[in-house]
SEVO-377460 format. One record per residue (C-alpha): residue number from 1; residue in one letter; x, y, z; chain. Coordinates in nm, 4 decimals, always signed. Example, Ala and Ser with C-alpha at 12.3 -4.5 7.8 and 13.67 -1.06 7.14 Angstrom:
SEVO-377460
@resi: 1 resn: a u: +1.2300 v: -0.4500 w: +0.7800 chain: A
@resi: 2 resn: s u: +1.3670 v: -0.1060 w: +0.7140 chain: A
END
This chain:
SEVO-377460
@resi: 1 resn: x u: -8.0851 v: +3.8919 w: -1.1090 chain: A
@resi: 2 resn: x u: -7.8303 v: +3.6387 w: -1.0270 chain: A
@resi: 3 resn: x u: -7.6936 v: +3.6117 w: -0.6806 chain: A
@resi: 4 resn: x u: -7.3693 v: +3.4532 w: -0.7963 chain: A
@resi: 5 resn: x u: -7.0416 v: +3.6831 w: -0.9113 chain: A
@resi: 6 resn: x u: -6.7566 v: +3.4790 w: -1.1187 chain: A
@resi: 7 resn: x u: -6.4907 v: +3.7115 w: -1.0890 chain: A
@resi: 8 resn: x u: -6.2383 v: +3.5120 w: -1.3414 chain: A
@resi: 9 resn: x u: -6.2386 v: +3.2359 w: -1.1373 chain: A
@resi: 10 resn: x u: -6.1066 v: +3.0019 w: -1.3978 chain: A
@resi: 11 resn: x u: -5.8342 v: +3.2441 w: -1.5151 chain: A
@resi: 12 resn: x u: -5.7009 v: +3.2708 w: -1.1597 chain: A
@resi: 13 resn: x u: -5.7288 v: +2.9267 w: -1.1363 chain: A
@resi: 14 resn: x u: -5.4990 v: +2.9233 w: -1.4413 chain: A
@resi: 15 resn: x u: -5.2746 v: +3.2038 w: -1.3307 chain: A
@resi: 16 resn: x u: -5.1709 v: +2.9664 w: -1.0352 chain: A
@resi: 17 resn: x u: -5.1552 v: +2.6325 w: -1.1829 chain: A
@resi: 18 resn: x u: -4.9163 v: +2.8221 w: -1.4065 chain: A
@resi: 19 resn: x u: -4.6799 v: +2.9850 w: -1.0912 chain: A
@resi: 20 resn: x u: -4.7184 v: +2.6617 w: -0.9520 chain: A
@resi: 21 resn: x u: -4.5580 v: +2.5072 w: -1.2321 chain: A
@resi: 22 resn: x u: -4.2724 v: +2.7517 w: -1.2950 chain: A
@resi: 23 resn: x u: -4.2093 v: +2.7539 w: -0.9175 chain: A
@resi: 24 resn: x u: -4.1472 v: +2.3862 w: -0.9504 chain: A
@resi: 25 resn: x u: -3.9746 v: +2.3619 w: -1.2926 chain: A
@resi: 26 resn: x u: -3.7407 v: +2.6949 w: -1.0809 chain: A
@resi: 27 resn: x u: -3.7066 v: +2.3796 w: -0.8032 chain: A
@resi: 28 resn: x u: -3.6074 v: +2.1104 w: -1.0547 chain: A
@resi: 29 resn: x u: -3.3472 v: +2.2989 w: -1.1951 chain: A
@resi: 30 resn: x u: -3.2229 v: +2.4148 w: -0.8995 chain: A
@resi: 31 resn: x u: -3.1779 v: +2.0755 w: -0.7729 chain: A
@resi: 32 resn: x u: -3.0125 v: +1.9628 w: -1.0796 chain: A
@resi: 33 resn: x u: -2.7650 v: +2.2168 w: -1.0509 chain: A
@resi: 34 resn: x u: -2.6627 v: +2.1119 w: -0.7083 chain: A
@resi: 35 resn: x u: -2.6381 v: +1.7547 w: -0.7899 chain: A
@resi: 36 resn: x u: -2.4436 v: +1.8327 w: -1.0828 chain: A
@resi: 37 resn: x u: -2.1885 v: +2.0709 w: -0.8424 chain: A
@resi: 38 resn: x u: -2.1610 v: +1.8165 w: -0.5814 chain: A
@resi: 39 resn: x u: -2.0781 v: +1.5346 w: -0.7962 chain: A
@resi: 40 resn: x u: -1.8739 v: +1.6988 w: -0.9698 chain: A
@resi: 41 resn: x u: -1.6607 v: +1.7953 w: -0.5933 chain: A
@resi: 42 resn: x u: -1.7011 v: +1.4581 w: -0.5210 chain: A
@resi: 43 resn: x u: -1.5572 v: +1.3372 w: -0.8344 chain: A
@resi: 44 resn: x u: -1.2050 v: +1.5983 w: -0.8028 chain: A
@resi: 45 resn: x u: -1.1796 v: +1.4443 w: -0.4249 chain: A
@resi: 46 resn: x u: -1.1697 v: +1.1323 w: -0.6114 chain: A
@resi: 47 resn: x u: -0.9549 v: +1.1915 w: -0.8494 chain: A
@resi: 48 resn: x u: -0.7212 v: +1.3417 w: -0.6489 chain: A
@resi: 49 resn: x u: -0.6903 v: +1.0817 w: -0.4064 chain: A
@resi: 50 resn: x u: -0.6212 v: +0.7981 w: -0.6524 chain: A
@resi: 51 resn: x u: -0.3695 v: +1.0663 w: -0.7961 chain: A
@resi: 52 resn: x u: -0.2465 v: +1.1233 w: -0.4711 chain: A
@resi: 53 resn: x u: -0.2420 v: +0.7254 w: -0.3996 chain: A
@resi: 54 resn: x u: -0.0734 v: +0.6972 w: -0.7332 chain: A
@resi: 55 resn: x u: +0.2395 v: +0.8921 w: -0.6246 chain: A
@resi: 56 resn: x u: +0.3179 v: +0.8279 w: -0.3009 chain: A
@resi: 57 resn: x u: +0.6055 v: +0.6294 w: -0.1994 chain: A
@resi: 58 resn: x u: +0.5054 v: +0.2758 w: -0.1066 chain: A
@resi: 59 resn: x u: +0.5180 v: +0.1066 w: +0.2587 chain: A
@resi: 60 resn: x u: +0.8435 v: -0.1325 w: +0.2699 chain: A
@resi: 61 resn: x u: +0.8397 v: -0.4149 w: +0.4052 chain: A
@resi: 62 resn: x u: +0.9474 v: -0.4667 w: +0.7583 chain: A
@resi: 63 resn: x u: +1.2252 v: -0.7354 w: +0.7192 chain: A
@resi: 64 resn: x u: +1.4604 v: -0.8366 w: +1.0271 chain: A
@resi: 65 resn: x u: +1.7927 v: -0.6988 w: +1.0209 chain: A
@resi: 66 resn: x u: +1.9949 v: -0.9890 w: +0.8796 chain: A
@resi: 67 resn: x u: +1.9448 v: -1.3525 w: +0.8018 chain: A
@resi: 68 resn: x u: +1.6835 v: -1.5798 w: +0.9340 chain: A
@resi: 69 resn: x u: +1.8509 v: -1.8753 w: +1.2042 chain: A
@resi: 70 resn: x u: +1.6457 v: -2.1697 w: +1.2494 chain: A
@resi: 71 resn: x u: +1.6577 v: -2.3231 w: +1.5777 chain: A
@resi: 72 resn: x u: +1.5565 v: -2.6450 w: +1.6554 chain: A
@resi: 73 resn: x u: +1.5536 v: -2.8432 w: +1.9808 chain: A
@resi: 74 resn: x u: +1.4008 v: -3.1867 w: +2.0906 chain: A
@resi: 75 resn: x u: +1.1442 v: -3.2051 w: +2.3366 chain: A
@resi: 76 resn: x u: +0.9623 v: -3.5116 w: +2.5115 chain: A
@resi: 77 resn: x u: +0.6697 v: -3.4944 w: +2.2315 chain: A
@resi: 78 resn: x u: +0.8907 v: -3.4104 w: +1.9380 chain: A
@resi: 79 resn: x u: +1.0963 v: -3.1539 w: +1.7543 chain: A
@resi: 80 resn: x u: +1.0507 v: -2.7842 w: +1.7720 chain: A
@resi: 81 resn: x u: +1.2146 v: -2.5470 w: +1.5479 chain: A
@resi: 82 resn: x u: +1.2030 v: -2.1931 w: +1.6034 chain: A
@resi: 83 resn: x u: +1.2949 v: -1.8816 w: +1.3479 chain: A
@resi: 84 resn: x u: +1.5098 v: -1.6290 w: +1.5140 chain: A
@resi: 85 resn: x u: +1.6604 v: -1.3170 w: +1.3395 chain: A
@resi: 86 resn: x u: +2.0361 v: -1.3221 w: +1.3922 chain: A
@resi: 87 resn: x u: +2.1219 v: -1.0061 w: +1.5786 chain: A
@resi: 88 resn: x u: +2.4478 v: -0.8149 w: +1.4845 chain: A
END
């Protein structure tokens, strides 16, 4: 008589090589998905920020309030001229 029992050892072997294999093909695709989904948020913040960017009124420059006066004076170790803004 033999002492050993195979009770479908190599089927149930099978069985779970194949659950492991659709639990991790389920995993893949799952991941996919979200990658997909959050690049595709990422890409609509994008896009509407360079939209946004596109339309908003632009920074002016900060000029002084009228015409530029150059002032110069001499000193001991030579001429210095200095910019003032004229003030109204």
């Amino acid at each position: 008589m033999n002492a050993t029992a195979d009770f479908g050892s190599s089927t149930l072997t099978a069985l779970f090589r194949a659950a492991g294999l659709t639990v991790l093909a389920v995993g893949a695709v799952l991941a996919f998905v979200f990658a997909f989904f959050a690049a595709l948020v990422v890409g609509l913040m994008v896009a509407g920020a360079a939209l946004a960017l596109r339309f908003w009124p632009r920074a002016k420059r900060a000029r002084p309030a009228g015409p530029e006066t150059l002032e110069a004076r001499r000193t001991p170790d030579g001429w210095v001229v200095e910019t003032f803004a004229k003030r109204n």
